[in-house]
C-alpha positions in Angstrom: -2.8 -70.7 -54.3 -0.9 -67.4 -54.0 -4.2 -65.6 -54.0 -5.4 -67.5 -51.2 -2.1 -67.3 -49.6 -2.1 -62.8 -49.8 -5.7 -63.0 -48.3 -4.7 -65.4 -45.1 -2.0 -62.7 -45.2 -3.9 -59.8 -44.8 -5.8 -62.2 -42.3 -2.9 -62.6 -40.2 -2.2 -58.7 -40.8 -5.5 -57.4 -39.3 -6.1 -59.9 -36.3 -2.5 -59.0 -35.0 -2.4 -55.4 -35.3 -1.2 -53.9 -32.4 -1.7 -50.7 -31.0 1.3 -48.3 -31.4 1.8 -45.1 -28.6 -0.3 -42.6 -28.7 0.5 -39.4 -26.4 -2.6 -37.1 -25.4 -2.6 -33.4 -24.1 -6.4 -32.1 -23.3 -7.1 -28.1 -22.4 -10.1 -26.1 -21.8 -10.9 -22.9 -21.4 -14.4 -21.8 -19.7 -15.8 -18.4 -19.7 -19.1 -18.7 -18.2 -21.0 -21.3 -16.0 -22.0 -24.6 -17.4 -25.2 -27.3 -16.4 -27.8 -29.5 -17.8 -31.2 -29.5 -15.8 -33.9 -31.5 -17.0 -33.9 -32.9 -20.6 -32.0 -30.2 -22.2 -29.8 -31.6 -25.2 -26.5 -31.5 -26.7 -26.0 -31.4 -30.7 -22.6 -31.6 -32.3 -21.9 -30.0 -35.4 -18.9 -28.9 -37.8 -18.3 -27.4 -41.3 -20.8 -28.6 -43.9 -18.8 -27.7 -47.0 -16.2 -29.8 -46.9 -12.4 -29.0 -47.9 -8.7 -30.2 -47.9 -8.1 -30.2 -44.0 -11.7 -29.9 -42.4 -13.2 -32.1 -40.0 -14.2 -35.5 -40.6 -17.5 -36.6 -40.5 -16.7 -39.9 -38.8 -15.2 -37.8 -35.8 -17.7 -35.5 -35.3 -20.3 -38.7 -35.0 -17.4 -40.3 -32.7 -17.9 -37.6 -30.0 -21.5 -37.5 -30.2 -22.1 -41.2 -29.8 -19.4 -41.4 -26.8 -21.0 -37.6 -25.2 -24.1 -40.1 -25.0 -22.3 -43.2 -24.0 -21.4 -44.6 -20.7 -22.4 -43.9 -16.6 -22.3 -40.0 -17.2 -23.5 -39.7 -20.5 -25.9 -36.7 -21.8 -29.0 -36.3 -23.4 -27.2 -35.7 -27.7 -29.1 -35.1 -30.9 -28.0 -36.3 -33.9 -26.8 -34.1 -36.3 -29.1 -34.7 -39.3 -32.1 -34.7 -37.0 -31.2 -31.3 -36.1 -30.6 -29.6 -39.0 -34.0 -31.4 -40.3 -35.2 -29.5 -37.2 -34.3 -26.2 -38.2 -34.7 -26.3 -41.8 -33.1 -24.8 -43.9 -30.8 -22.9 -41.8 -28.4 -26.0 -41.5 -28.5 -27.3 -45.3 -25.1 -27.5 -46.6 -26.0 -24.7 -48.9 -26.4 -22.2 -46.2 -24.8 -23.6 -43.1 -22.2 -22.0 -40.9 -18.7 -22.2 -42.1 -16.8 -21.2 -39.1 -17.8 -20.5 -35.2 -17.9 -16.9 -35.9 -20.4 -17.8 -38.5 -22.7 -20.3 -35.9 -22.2 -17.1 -33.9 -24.2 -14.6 -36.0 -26.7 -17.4 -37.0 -28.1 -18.9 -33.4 -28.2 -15.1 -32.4 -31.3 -14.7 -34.4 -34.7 -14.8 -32.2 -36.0 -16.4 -34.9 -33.4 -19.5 -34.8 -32.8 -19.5 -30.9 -36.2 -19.4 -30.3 -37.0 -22.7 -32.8 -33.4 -24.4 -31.2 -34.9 -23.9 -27.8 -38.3 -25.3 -28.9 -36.8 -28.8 -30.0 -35.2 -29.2 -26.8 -31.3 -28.4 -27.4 -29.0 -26.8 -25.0 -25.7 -26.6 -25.8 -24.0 -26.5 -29.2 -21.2 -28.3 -30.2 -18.9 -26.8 -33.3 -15.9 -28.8 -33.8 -12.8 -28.0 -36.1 -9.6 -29.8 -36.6 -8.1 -33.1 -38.3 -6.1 -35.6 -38.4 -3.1 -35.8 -40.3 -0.3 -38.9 -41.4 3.4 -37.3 -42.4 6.8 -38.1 -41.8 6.9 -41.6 -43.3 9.5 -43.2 -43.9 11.0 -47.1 -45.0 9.1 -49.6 -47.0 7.6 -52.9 -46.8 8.1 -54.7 -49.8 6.4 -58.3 -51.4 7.8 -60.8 -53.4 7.7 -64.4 -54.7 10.2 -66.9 -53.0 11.5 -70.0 -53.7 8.6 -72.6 -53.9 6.4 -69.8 -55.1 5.1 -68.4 -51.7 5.1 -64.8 -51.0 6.9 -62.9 -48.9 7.0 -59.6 -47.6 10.2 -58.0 -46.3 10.9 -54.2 -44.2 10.4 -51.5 -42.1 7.6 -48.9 -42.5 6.5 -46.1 -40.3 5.0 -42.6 -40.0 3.7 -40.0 -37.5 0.1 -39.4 -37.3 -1.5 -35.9 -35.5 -4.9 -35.7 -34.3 -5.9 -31.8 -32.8 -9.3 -30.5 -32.8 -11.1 -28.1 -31.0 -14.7 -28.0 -29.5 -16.1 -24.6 -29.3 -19.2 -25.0 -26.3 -22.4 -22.4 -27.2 -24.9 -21.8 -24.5 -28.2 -21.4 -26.7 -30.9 -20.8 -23.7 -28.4 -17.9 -22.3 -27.4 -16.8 -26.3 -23.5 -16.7 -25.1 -20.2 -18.8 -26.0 -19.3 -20.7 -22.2 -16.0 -22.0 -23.8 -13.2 -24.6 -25.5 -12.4 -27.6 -25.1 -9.3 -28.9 -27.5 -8.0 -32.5 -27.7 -4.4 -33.6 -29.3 -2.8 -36.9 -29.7 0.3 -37.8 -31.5 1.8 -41.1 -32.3 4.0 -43.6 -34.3 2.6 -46.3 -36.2 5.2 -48.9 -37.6 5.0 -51.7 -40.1 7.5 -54.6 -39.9 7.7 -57.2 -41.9 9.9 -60.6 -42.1 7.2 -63.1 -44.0 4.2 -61.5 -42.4 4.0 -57.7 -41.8 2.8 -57.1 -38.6 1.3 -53.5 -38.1 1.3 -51.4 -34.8 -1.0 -48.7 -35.3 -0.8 -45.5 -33.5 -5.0 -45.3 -33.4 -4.7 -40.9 -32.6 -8.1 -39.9 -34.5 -9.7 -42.2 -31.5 -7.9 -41.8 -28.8 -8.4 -38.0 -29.4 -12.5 -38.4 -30.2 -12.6 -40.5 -26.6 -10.8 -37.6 -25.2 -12.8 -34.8 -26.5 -15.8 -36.3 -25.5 -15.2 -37.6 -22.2 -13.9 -33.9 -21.1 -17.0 -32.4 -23.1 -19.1 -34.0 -20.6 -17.5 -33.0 -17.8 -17.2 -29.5 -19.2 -20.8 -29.5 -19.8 -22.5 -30.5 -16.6 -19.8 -28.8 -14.3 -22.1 -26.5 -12.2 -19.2 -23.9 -11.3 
């Protein structure tokens, strides 16, 4: 019975979660002209040897699902197909660690030329994460009278999304410019019986962000 009652708990918990604030701040910098014409195609990419602090995965195949999503979405290769595409320059072994690094690599003929060939434009190289800190309280559970659990508290923490998208122009060989995308927020935790969560969702709100001015970015003709 008390098993059954912690999972209609956790029931309760995740068909109530609310969204907690979540504060955004987007900047770009461009330093050359941008445009799609045609069927020319975006790829996203990011660090393939992964450390302490590097970008997620998950948000790197966030922004290149919503840079392809919705009324003014773009033309986007996935990320594996690519790098099967241009074997073996991409393999974690010897891909890119840095933009720098991208840098020296697309600027071979070689490489350009066969990134041309299957049809991509622009590249993508994000960096940044997310990061939870400044947590503080607790929500504690126990077992009260007629042997029903309970949970009792306060818990909450700041979360930090910031990331950076670095824009590479691979038909003119040159760097057109960043885009970054930041969002901070306070999730909380109370809990009298039921804990109720508010979560302060940053890691999407700042994906949504990111992409939405990556496509704006990209097929601004200025």
């Amino acid at each position: 019975m008390i098993r059954r009652f912690f999972i209609v708990l956790a029931a309760i918990g995740a068909l109530t979660a609310l969204t907690g604030c979540v504060q955004s701040t987007i900047q770009e910098v461009r330093e050359a002209r941008t445009g799609l014409i045609g069927s020319g195609a975006v790829v996203v990419l990011s660090r393939k040897h992964k450390t302490q602090g590097e970008t997620e995965d998950d948000f790197v195949s966030c922004v290149s699902k919503n840079i392809g999503a919705g009324d003014s979405r773009l033309a986007v290769m996935q990320d594996q197909e690519f790098v099967d595409a241009v074997f073996p320059w991409f393999e974690p072994r010897t891909a890119p660690l840095n933009m720098s690094d991208l840098t020296k690599v697309i600027s071979r003929p070689m490489i350009a030329d066969r990134i041309q060939e299957i049809g991509v434009k622009y590249l993508v190289w994000i960096e940044g994460t997310t990061q939870r800190s400044e947590e503080s309280g607790s929500v504690q559970c126990t077992i009260v009278s007629g042997g029903i659990p309970a949970c009792f508290g306060f818990l909450s923490w700041e979360s930090g999304s910031n990331y950076e998208a670095s824009i590479w122009d691979v038909t003119e060989g040159i760097a057109v410019g960043k885009v970054s995308s930041e969002a901070v927020g306070t999730s909380f935790i109370p809990a009298v019986i039921v804990p109720i969560p508010f979560i302060a969702r940053v890691r999407q709100q700042a994906c949504s962000n990111l992409a939405d001015q990556l496509k704006g970015f990209i097929t601004a003709e200025v």
